[in-house]
Residue, then its C-alpha position, 0 to 999 in steps of 0.5 A: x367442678x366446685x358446687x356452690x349455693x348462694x343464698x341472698x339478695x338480688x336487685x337491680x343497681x341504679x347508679x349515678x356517676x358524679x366527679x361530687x358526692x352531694x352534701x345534705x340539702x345539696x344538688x350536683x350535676x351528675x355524669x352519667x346514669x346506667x341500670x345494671x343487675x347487682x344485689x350481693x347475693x347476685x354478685x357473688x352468684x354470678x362471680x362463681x360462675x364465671x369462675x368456673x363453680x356450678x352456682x344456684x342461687x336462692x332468692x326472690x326477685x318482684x314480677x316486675x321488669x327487673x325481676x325479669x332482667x335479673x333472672x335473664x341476667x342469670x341465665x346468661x352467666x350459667x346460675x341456676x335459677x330453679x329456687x330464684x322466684x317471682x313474688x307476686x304484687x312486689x318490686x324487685x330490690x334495688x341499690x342506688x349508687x353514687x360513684x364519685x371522688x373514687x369511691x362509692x355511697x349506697x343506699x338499698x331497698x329490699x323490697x322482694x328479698x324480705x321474702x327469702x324467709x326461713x320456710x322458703x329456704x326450706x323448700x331448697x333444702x337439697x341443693x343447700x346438703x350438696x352443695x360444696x360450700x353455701x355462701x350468705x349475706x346480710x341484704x335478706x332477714x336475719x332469722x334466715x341467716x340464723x337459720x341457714x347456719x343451722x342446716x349447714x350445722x346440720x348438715x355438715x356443710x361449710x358456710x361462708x359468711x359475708x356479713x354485710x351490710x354490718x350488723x350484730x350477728x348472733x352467736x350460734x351464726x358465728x360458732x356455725x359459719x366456717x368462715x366469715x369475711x368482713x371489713x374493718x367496719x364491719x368487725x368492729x360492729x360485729x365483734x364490738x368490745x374487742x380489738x381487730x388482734x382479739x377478735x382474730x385471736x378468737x376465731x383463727x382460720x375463721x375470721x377474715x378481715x378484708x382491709x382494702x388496698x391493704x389486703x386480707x388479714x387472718x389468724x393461722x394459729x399462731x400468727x397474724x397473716x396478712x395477704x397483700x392485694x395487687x396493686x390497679x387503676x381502679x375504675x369502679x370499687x363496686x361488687x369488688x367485696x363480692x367477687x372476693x367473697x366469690x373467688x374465696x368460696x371457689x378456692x376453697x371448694x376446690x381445695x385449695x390452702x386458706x393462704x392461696x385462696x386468699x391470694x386467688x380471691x384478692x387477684x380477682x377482686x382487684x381485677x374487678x376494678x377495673x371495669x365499670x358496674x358490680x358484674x362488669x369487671x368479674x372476671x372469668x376464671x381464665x383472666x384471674x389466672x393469668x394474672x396469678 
């Protein structure tokens, strides 16, 4: 069984359902509203999970009710919750969401997940050195990215770096990460000055750039290779990134070619659509590969 940590963000999604999406100054009637775990580093937890990885997950969490239901929620889907800590006087995290004319607007608050610091990182330190594959996102202080990809340096573990939301990531993060998964927006913010072909001349079998509906694309060496995505009726694009990124990071735990863990992880993403809520779609390992 593939072990894998994750280091992130966890919050509670309040999301708002519209057939509109609001201009400034404007008011719409929305269609419905729904509380339901998410944050990306939560989402991916969780995704793995159920994708049949054994998960940890270090992060923090407020002592307040949806600290408690994050970490029910969890438990419920086999993620280890022995480095996942309340921190006293704090509100959990939260994202709120507008799903409307088939997309969706975010806007996140990060309350207790500032505190998943450099020091206290330090006191998981082992589950970080026997982990498979460590994966992290950009929802907690950039001086813990940094720092993380320095223990996985360290300690010669793979670390998967899923850099959103986008911003410019320091040099020694990129030269540390064995693999990084961004979007179109996302590259373009953290390999600034060079076109999308350049920045995956740079990095081959590193950089991934998730294209959407387009698929996956990456450099092998000595061509672009582009993976196609399989083609649903999306109902909820939301955590969809999350359960690539997740799928991605289980393919390659258990050894399989960059090429089919792209295809493993796009089959899952794309079944994650297809549902409501961030979670609600993630598939079980069963239902991806049934559908491979």
């Amino acid at each position: 069984m593939a072990k894998i940590c994750v280091i992130g963000s966890s919050s509670m999604d309040l999301v708002v359902t519209s057939a509109k999406r609001p201009g400034a100054g404007e008011t719409v009637l929305g269609e419905s509203f729904k509380t339901v775990p998410g944050g990306k580093g939560a989402n991916q937890a969780v995704a793995a999970a159920r994708l049949g990885a054994e998960v940890t997950m270090i992060g923090r969490v407020g002592d307040d009710h949806f600290g408690e239901q994050i970490i029910t929620n969890f438990k419920q889907n086999g993620v280890s919750v022995s480095h996942v800590e309340p921190v006293t006087g704090m509100e959990s995290g939260t994202a709120h969401i507008v799903l409307a004319e088939g997309d969706n607007s975010i806007v996140v608050v990060k309350a207790a997940n500032d505190e998943v610091t450099p020091a206290y990182i330090d006191r998981a330190a082992q589950v970080i050195q026997t982990a498979d594959i460590v994966m992290i996102q950009q929802e907690i202080p950039e001086e813990t990215v940094v720092h993380v990809s320095e223990l996985c340096a360290q300690y010669n573990v793979k670390l998967l770096l899923n850099p959103a939301p986008a911003r410019p990531i320091p040099a020694q993060v990129i030269e540390n990460a064995a693999y990084i998964t961004p979007n179109e927006h996302e590259a373009s913010i953290i390999f600034e000055g060079l076109s999308p072909q350049e920045a995956l001349r740079q990095y081959p079998n590193k950089l991934f750039v998730t294209e959407g509906s387009n698929g996956v694309r990456y450099y092998n060496g000595e061509q672009e290779i582009v993976v196609p995505t399989y083609k649903v009726e999306a109902v909820d694009t939301t955590g969809a990134g999350d359960t690539f990124n997740a799928a991605f990071a289980v393919a390659l735990a258990e050894g399989k070619t960059l090429q089919d863990s792209v295809r493993f992880a796009n089959r899952a993403a794309s079944i994650s659509v297809t549902k409501f809520g961030a979670q609600g779609g993630m598939p079980s390992r069963q239902e991806v590969e049934a559908q491979l």
